[in-house]
C-alpha positions in Angstrom: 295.1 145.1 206.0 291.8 144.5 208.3 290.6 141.5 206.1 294.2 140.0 206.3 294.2 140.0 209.5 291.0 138.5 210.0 291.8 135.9 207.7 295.1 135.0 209.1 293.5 134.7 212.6 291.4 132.3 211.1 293.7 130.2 209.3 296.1 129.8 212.2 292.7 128.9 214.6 292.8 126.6 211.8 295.9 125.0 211.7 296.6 124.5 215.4 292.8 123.6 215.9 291.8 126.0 218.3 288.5 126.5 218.6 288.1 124.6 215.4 284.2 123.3 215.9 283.5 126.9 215.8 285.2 128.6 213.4 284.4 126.0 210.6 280.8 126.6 210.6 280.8 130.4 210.4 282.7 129.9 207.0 280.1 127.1 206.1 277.5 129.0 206.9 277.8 132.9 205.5 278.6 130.7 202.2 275.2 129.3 201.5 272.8 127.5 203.5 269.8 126.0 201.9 266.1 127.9 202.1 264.9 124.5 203.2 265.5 120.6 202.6 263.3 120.1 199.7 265.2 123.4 197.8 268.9 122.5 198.7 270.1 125.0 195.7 268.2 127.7 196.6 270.3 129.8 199.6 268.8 132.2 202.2 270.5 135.7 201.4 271.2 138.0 204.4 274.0 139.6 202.6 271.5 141.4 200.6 268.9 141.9 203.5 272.2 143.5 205.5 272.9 145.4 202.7 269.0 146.9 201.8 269.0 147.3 205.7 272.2 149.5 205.4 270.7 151.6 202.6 267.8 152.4 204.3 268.8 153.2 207.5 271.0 155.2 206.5 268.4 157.1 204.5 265.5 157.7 206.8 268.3 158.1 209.6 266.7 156.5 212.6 266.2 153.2 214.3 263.8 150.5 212.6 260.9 148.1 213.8 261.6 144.7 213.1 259.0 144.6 210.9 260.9 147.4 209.0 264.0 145.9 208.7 262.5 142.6 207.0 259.9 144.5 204.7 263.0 146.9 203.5 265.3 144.6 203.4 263.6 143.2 200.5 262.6 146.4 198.7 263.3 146.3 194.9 265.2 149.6 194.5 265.9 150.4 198.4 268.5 153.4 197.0 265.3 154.8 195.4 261.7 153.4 196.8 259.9 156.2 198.9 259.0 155.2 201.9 256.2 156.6 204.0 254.3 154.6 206.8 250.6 153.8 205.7 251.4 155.7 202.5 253.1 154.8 200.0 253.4 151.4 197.7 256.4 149.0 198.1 258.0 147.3 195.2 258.9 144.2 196.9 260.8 140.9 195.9 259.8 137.9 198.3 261.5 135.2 198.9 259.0 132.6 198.2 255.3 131.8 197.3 253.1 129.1 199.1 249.1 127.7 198.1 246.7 125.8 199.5 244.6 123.5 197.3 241.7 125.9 197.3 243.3 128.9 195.8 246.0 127.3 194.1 244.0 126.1 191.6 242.8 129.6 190.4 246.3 130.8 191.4 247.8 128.8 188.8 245.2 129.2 186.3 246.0 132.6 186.3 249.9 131.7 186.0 249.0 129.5 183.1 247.5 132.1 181.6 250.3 134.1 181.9 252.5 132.2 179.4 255.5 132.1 181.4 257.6 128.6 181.4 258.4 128.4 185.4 258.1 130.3 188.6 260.8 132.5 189.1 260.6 131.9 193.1 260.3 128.7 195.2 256.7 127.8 195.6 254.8 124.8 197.2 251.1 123.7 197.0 249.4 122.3 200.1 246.3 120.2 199.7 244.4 120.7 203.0 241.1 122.5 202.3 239.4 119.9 200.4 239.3 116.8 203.4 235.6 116.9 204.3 235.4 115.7 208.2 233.1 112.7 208.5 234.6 109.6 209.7 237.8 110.3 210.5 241.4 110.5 209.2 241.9 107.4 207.3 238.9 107.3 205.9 238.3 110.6 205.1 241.7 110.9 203.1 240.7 107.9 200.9 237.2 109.6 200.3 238.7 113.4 199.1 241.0 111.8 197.2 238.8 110.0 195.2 236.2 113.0 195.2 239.1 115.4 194.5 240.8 113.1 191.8 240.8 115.7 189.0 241.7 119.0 191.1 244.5 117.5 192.8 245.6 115.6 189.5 245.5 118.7 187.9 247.4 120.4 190.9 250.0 118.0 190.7 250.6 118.2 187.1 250.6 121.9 187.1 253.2 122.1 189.6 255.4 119.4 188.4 255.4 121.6 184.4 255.9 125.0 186.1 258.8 123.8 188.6 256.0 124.0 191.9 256.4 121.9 195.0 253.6 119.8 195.7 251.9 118.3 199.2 249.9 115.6 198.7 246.3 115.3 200.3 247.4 114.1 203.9 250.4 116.3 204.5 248.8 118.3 206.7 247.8 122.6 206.9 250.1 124.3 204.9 251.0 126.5 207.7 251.7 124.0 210.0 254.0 122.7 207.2 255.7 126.1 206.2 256.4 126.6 210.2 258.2 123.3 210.1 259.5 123.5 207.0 260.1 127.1 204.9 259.8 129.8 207.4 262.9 131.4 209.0 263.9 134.3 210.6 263.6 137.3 208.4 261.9 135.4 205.1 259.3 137.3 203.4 256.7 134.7 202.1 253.3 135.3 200.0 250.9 132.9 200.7 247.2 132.5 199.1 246.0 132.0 202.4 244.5 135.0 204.8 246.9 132.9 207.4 250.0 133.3 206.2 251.5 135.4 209.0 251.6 131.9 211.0 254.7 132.0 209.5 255.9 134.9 211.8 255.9 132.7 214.5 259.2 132.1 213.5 260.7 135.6 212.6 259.3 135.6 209.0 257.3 138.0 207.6 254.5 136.3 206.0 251.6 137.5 204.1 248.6 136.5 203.1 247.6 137.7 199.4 245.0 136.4 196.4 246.1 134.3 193.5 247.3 137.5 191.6 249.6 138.7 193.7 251.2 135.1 194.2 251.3 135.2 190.4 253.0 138.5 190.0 256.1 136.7 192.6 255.8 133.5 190.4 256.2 135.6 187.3 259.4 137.9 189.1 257.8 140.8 188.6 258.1 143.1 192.1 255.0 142.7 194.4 253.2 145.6 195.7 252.6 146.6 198.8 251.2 149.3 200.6 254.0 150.0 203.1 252.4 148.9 206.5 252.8 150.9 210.3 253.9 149.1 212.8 251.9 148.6 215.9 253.9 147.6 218.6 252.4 145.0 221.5 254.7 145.1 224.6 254.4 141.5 226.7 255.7 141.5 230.0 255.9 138.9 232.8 255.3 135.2 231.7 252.7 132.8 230.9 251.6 130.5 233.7 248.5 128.2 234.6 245.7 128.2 232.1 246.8 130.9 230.1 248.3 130.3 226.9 249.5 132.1 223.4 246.0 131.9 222.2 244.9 134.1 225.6 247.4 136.8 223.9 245.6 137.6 220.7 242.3 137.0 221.9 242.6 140.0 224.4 244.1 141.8 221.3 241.6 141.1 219.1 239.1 142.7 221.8 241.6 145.6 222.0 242.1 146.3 218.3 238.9 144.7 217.0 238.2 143.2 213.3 239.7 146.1 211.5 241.8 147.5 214.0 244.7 145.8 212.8 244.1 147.4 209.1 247.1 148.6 207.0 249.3 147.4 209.7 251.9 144.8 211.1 251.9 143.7 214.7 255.1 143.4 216.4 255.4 141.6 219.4 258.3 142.7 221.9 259.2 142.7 225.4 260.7 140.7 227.9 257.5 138.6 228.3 259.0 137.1 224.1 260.7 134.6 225.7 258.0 132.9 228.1 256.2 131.7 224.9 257.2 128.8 222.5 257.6 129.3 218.6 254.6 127.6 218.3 252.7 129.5 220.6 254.4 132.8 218.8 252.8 131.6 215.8 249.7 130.9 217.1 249.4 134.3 218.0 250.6 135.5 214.4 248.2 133.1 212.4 245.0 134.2 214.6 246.6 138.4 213.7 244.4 137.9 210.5 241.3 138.7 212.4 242.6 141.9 213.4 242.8 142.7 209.6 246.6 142.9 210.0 248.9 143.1 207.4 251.2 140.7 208.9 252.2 139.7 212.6 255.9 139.3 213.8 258.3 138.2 216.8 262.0 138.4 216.8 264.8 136.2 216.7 265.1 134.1 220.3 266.3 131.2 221.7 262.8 129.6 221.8 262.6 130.4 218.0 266.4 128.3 217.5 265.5 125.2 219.7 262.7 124.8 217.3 264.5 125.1 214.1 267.3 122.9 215.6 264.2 120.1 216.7 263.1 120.6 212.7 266.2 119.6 211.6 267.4 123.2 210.9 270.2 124.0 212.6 272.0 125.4 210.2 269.2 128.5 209.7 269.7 128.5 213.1 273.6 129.3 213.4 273.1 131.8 210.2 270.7 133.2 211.8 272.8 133.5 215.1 275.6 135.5 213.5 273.2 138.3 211.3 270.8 138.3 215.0 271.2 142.4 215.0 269.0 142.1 211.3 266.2 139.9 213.0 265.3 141.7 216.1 264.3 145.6 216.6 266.8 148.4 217.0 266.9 150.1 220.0 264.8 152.8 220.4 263.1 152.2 217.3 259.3 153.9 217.1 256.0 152.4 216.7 252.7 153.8 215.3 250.8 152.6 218.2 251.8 150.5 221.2 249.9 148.4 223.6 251.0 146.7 226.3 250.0 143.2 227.7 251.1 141.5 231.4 251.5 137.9 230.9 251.5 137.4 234.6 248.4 138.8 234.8 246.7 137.9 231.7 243.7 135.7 232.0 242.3 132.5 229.9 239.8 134.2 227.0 237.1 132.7 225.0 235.7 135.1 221.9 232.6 135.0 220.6 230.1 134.6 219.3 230.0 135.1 215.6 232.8 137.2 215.6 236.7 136.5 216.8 237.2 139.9 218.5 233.9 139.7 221.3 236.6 138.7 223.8 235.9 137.6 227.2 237.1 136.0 230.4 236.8 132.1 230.6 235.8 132.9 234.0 232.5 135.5 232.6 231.4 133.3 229.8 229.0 131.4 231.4 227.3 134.0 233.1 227.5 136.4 230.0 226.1 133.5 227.9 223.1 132.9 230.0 221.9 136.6 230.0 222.5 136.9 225.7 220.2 134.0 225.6 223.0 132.1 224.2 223.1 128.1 224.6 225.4 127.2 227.5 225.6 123.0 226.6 228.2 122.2 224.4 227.3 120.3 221.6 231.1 119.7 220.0 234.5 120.8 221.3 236.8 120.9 218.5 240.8 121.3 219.1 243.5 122.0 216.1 243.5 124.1 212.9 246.4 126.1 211.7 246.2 128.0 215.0 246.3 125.4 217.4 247.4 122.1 216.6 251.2 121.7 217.3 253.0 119.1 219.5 252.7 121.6 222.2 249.0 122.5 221.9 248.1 118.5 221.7 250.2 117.8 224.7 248.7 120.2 226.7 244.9 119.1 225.9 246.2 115.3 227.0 247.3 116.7 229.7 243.8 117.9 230.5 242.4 114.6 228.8 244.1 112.3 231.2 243.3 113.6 234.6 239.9 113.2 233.4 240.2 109.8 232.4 242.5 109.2 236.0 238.6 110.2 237.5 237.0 107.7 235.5 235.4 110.6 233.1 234.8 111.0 229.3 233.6 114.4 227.4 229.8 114.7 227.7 230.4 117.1 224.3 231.9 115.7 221.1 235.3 116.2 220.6 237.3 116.4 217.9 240.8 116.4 217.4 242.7 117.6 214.0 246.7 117.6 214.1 248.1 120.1 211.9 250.7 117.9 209.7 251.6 114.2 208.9 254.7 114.9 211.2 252.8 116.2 214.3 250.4 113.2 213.8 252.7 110.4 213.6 254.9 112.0 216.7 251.4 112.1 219.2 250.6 108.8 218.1 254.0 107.7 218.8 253.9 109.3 222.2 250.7 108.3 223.2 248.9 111.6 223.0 246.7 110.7 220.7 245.3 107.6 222.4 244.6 109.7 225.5 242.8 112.0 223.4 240.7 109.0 222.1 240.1 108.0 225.0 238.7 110.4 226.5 235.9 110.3 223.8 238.1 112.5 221.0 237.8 111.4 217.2 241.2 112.2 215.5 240.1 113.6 211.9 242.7 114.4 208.6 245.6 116.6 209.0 243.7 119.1 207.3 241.6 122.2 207.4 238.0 120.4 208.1 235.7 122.2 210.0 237.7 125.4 210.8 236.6 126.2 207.0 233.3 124.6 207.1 234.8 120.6 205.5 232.2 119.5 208.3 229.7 116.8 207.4 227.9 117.8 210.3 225.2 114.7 211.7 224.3 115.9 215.7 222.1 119.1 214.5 219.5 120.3 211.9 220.3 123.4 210.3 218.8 126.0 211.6 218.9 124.3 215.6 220.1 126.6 217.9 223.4 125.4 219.4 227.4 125.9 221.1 230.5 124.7 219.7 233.9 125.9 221.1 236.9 125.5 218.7 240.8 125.9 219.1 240.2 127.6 215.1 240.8 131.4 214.4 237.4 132.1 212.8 233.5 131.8 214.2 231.6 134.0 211.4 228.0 132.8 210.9 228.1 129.4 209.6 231.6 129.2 209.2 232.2 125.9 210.6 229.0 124.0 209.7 226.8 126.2 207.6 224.3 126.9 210.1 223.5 130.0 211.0 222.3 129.1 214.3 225.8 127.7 215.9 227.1 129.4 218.5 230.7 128.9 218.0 233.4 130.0 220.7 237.7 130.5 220.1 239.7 130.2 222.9 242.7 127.1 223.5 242.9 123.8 222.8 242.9 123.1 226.9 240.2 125.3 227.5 238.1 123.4 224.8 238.9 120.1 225.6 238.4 121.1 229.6 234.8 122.3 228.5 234.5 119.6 226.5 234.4 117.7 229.5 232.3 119.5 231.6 230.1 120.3 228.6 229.1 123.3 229.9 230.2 127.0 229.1 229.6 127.8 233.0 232.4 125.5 233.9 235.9 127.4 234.8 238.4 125.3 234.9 240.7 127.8 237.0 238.3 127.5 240.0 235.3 125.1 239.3 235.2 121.4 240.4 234.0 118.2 238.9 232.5 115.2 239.8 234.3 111.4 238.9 233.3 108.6 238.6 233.3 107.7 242.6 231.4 110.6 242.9 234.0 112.9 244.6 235.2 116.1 243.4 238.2 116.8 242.0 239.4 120.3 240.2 241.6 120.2 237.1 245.7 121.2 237.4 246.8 123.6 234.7 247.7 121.3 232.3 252.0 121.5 231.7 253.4 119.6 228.2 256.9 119.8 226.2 257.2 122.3 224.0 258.8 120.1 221.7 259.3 116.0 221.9 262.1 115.0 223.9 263.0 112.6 221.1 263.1 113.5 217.1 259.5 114.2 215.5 258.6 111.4 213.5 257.7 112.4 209.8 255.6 109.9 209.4 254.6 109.1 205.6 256.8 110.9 202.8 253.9 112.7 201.3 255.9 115.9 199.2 256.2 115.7 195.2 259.5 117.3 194.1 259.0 119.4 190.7 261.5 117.5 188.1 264.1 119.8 187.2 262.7 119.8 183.4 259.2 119.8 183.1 258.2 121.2 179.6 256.9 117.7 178.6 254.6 117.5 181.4 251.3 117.6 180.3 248.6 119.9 182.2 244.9 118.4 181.6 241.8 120.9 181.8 238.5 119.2 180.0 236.6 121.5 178.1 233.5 119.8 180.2 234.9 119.7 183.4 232.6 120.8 186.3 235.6 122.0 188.5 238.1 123.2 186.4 238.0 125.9 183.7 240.6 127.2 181.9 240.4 131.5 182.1 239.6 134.1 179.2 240.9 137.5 179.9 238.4 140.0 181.3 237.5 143.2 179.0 239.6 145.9 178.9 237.9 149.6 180.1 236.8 151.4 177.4 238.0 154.4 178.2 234.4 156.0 179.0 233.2 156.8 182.6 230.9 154.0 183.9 227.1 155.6 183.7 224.1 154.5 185.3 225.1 151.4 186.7 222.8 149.2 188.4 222.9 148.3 192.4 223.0 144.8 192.7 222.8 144.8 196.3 223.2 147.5 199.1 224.9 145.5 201.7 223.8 145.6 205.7 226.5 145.0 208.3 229.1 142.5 208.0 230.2 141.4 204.9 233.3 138.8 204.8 234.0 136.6 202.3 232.6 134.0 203.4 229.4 136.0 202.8 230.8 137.1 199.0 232.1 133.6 198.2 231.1 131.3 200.7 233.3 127.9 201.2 232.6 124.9 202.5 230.4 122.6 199.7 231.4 125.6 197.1 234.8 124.8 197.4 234.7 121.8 195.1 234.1 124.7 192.7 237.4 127.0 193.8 239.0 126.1 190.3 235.8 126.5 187.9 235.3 130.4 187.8 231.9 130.1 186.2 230.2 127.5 188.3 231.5 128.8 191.7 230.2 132.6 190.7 226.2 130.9 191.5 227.5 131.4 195.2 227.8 134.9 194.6 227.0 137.4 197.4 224.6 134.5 198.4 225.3 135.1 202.8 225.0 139.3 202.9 222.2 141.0 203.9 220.0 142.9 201.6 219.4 146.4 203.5 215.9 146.7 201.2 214.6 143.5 202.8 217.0 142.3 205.4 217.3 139.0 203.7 220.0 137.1 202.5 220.3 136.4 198.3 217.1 137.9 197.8 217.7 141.2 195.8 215.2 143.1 193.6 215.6 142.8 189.4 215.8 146.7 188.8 214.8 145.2 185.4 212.1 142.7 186.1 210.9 144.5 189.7 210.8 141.1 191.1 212.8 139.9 193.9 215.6 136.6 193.4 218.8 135.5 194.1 222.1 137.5 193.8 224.0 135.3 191.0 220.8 135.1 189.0 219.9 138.5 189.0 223.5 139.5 188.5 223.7 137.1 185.7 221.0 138.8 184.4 221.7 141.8 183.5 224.9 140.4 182.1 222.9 139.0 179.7 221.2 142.8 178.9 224.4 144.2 178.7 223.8 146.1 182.0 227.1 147.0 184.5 226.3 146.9 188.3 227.7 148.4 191.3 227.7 147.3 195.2 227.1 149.2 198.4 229.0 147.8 201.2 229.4 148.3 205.1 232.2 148.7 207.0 235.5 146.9 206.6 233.9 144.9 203.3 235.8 141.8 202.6 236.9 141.0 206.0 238.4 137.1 206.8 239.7 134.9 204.1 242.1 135.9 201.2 240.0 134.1 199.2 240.0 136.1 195.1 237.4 134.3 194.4 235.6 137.3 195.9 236.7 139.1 193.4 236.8 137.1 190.4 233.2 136.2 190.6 231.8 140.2 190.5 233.9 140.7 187.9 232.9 137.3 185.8 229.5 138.4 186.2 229.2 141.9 184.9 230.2 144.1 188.5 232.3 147.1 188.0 232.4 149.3 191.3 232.4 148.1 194.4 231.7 151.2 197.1 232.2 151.0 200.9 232.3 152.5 204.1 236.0 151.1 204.2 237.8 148.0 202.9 239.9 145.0 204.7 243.2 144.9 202.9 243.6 141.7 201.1 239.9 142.3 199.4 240.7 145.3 198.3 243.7 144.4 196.5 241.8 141.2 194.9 239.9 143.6 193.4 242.0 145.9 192.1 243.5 143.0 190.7 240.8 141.8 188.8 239.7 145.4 187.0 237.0 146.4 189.6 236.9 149.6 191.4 236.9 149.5 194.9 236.1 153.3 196.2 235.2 154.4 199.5 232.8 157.2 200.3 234.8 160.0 201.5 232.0 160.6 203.8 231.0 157.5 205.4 227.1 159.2 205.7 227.1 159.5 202.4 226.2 155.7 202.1 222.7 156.4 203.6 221.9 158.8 200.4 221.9 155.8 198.3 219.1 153.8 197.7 219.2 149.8 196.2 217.2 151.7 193.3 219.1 154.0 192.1 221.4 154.5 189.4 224.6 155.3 189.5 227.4 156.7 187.5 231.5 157.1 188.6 232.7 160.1 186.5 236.6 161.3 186.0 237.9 157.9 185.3 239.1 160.0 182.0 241.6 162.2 184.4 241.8 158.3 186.9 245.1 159.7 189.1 246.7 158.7 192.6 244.9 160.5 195.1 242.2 162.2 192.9 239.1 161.5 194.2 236.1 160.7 191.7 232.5 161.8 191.7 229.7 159.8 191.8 226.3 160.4 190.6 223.5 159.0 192.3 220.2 159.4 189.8 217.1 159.0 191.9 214.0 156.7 190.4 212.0 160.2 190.7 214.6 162.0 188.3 216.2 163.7 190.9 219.9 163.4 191.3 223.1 164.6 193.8 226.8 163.8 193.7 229.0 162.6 196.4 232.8 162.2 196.5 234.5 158.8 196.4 238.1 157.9 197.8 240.5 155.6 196.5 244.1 154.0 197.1 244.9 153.2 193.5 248.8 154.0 192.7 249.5 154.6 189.2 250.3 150.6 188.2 246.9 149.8 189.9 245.8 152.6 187.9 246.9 150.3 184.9 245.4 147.2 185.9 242.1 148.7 186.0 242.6 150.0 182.2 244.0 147.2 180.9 240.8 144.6 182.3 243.5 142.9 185.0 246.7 143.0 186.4 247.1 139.5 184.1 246.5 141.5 181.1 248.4 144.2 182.3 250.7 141.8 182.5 250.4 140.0 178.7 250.9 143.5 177.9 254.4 144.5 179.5 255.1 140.6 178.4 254.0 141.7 174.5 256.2 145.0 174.6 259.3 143.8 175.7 259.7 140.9 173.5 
């Protein structure tokens, strides 16, 4: 009798038109709204995320995290999965799958190998990583395009056969354009992109993964994951002056450090939400990846609807109005750790350098700087990136810009200015914040990646010169931005780096410190105040987005058999069943060891879609603990000392399987596979570390390697870049069994230690079968 009820409430609001403009939509909208524009038949489902929500609640019987509710919500089998914070392995289904150019192309050689006719979920390729920054936009665009002809040819094609959306070179960072265009409250996306969780910025969770794990969601097969805890960061009181979203996760990143973030999702809650834009929220979820977070998250708020509503979303936006109770914590809901953050009190930050979580005061830096020894003169100030380059964060550094030009002033460092899509571009050149920036001595490069991931064709330094450059980017690992190990490079805000940019100075504090015009009076800097959003529509600029044709088994997908950048994959050997015995160390790694050190990027990205060509950058930026060199390792062999790729590729040729020895929190920064791919192309087998960064560690499970952690950390000064070693028990290879490992001595001597692993019984799998893609081929092979 209930539902009659209801319905004939609604049909006489109806019929004597009471109330009608808002009844009608709420019909509309639980009936289907579109995922975005560009997918108008594929319909955002919070029936079923009510519904898995419902089941589990009612099974673990307590309140959940946000986080939780959006992670459940789209659990496989939520009657059945066991769930178990920091645990246990989810079998997830995602919503949708996004690539940059970089990764996509190994991304979809994989799903080409696969033998599979279409992707199974939405998915969109973004062509930003392959814009070198030299000139400028224009003419930087015309140049990749041209240099890039066959990749994004080939990018193009691919998606157009296997149903994928594609960005053309100039769209802009694919974050930028899944914030404005795919995320929404409580989406779980996969991205090939260790900045993914941008898209949580906007209520989404969104994660970073390799190529694999985007192929697994392409193919419809459930994605694993290992099921996160949740910290909790409490914000209170409200952003003012100087301080901005970027302050928020640079303190946290000095709170929680590089790996403190491990295993985990960051939720941001509090009263101090609402203070910050969606923009800003996603700034501080993009930069969580340097906490080694699994994802980062806000909830559902007004700031988070006036966005989608400015997007042209509105409709997301009323959906998501009526299931609100699904997209924000419950009350009283528990959180594995919780810190807590004044806004009102929080102060501008600057991190580095060589490291995002060396966090400290804007107001310190100079001083701090001066006693490390570290160059105080700015050479460039660089604003943008996928962290910091919305309307919001370009308004704010005009704002900075044009009190400096009202004093007759100019940057006395370089400046350089990258907006984050074709939309944002075309909007601050509309509204004059790009000429401002211009004027103040700013060069406006590609929406694209550029020098936040080294595209830098860098002409003010000699490698090797010591030197400072402060960035709005997320990253400042050794030679990130410009290959040379020698730059200084600093993270903090786009109007903190465009304010030192002016003063060219690190010792300048923009909160207190004055500067001289032109007329040779003083004048100090106003906190710099911008929209949030235009006040009129954002203009999209050029129609740069491909649409897959609806049948594309004609399309033809070009690889040359000679090609120098793209190479069609063979399937990696299967185990032979035998444990792996006396293994060579190709390199006992000291300290640090991201991937940029395994696979570096920058000019090797060219190679991102040739497996065999970019494996010569193998390992090539870690530090040799025999020598303390970088790519010089000893032959075990030959005796004699030479690069990493040769002498891996090496004893390849003799048959010969090798181990590493890494550090801490191996694999740390990009998502980047190729970090995986290229140990296992070249003969590696184990991989053993003090303790792994997520997304690494899955890479290479993915690809057939072992990644095993001593189970006493000590235990990686007992071996020795000669020894040999063997990994025994892989016959009896079971969840939470630890395996031995022998370490044989060059003296004859020998002692075994215990190794750790997280392999669940699929990954188990993978590792027999050569790969999770021939795992794959084989489930493929058994069911037809």
């Amino acid at each position: 009798k209930v539902p009659m009820l209801i319905l004939s409430f609604f049909q006489h609001a109806l019929n004597s038109g009471i109330r009608r403009y808002h009844v009608a939509p709420v019909l509309c909208q639980r009936a289907k709204v579109a995922m975005s524009h560009f997918e108008p038949n594929e319909y955002i489902n919070y029936e079923k995320l009510e519904k898995n929500i419902n089941i589990v609640r009612k099974r673990l019987d307590r309140p959940l995290t946000l986080s939780e509710k959006i992670v459940y919500g789209h659990l496989d089998d939520p009657a059945k999965q066991e769930i178990e914070r920091g645990k246990t392995y989810l079998r997830l289904r995602p919503d949708r799958v996004a690539m940059q150019d970089a990764t996509a192309q190994m991304a979809m050689l994989q799903f080409i190998s696969s033998g599979l006719p279409k992707v199974a979920v939405p998915s969109t390729i973004h062509c930003d990583h392959l814009i070198e920054a030299q000139s400028g936009g224009e003419k930087d665009l015309r140049r990749a395009k041209d240099i890039n002809q066959e990749v994004y040819n080939f990018l193009a094609t691919a998606g157009a056969k296997y149903g994928v959306g594609f960005w053309k070179p100039g769209s802009g960072i694919i974050h930028q354009i899944i914030l404005e265009n795919y995320s929404y409250p409580g989406v779980m996306l996969i991205g090939t992109d260790s900045h993914t969780p941008n898209g949580g910025g906007l209520g989404g969770i969104c994660i970073g993964v390799g190529g694999a794990d985007a192929v697994d969601v392409m193919a419809g097969i459930p994605w694993e994951l290992k099921c996160p805890k949740v910290i909790g960061v409490k914000l209170t009181g409200k952003l003012s002056g100087w301080t901005s979203p970027k302050d928020v996760i640079l303190k946290v990143a000095g709170i929680l450090t590089v790996k403190g973030g491990t295993g985990a999702i960051i939720e941001y809650h509090g009263p101090g939400v609402d203070s910050i834009s969606c923009t800003g929220m996603a700034t501080i979820c993009n930069m969580g990846a340097e906490i080694g977070a699994t994802t980062s998250v806000f909830p559902y708020n007004s700031r988070m609807k006036k966005y989608l509503g400015k997007t042209g979303r509105a409709d997301i936006a009323a959906l998501a109005d009526e299931f609100q109770q699904h997209l924000v914590p419950d009350s009283g809901c528990q959180y594995d750790q919780v810190i807590e953050i004044n806004l009102s009190e929080l102060k501008p930050h600057i991190n580095g350098p060589f490291t995002p979580d060396l966090a400290h005061p804007v107001s310190d830096i100079g001083a701090v700087a001066e006693k490390e020894g570290w160059p105080v003169d700015i050479r460039v100030g660089l604003i943008g990136s996928c962290t910091n380059s919305s309307y919001e964060d370009m308004g704010r550094s005009a704002a900075v810009a044009k009190q400096a030009l009202a004093h007759g002033l100019k940057c006395k460092s370089k400046f350089t200015i990258t907006p984050g899509s074709e939309q944002i571009r075309a909007t601050i050149e509309r509204d004059g914040y790009a000429k401002i920036l211009r004027d103040v001595g700013g060069l406006v490069l590609a929406n694209a990646c550029g020098p936040c991931i080294g595209q830098w064709d860098r002409k003010d330094i000699k490698k090797g010169e010591k030197n400072t450059i402060v960035t709005s980017y997320n990253r400042n690992f050794t030679g990130r931005n410009d290959a040379n190990p020698e730059t200084h490079a600093f993270v903090t805000s786009p109007e903190i780096v465009t304010a030192l940019s002016i003063a060219g100075t690190l010792k300048f504090n923009p909160e207190t410190d004055y500067l001289t015009g032109a007329d040779g009076k003083k004048f100090k800097l106003e906190a710099p105040d911008a929209d949030e959003l235009p006040k009129l529509e954002f203009d999209p600029g050029q129609d740069t987005y491909q649409y897959p044709p609806k049948d594309g088994s004609g399309q033809h997908v070009d690889v040359s058999p000679t090609s120098q950048r793209l190479q069609l994959l063979e399937p990696f050997d299967k185990w032979d069943g035998k444990d792996l015995e006396d293994m060579l160390i190709l390199i006992k790694v000291k300290g640090k060891c991201t991937t940029d050190h395994i696979s570096a990027a920058g000019p090797w990205l060219k190679f991102r879609g040739h497996l065999d060509n970019i494996s010569n950058n193998l390992l090539i930026g870690a530090i040799n603990v025999e020598n303390g060199k970088a790519n010089s390792v000893r032959n075990a062999l030959t005796q004699e000392f030479g690069p990493v790729p040769d002498t891996a590729r090496y004893y390849k040729k003799m048959g010969v399987k090798w181990a590493v020895i890494g550090d801490e929190n191996y694999g740390e920064g990009s998502s980047r596979e190729h970090a995986a791919l290229e140990p296992r192309h070249l003969g590696g087998r184990v991989i053993i570390t003090k303790s792994f960064a997520r997304i690494h560690e899955t890479n290479l499970k993915k690809q057939g390697l072992l990644p095993l952690t001593f189970a006493d950390p000590a235990d990686y000064n007992k071996i020795h870049p000669v020894d040999k070693l063997s990994i025994v028990g892989l016959a009896d290879f079971a969840p939470g069994k630890p395996l031995k490992c022998i370490i044989k001595h060059p003296n004859g001597s020998q002692e075994t230690i215990m190794l750790n692993h997280t392999f669940n019984e699929s990954q188990i799998e993978w590792f027999q079968a050569g790969s999770a893609l021939n795992r794959m081929k084989e489930l493929q092979q058994k069911s037809s």
